[in-house]
C-alpha positions, 0 to 999 in steps of 0.5 A: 500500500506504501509503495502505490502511495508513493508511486502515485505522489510521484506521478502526481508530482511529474505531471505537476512539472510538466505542467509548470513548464509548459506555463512557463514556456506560454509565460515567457513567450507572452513577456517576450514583446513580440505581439506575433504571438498574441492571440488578440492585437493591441488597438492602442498603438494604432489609434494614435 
């Protein structure tokens, strides 16, 4: 019973990284500046 508790507490805690890697990565490329990968455009820098 230990070792399934273990086994699930460290596939619970490989998923956990994974998924905050692939944040980081989505965080990293949004503070990046480059509005290639924005989803929505900024309206602000063409209005003026």
């Amino acid at each position: 019973m230990v070792k399934a508790l273990r086994r699930l507490m460290a596939t619970l805690t490989f998923f956990a990284l994974i998924i905050a890697g692939i944040k980081t990565l989505f965080e990293w490329v949004a503070e990046s500046g480059d509005d290639d990968h924005e989803v929505f455009a900024d309206d602000d820098h063409e209005a003026v």
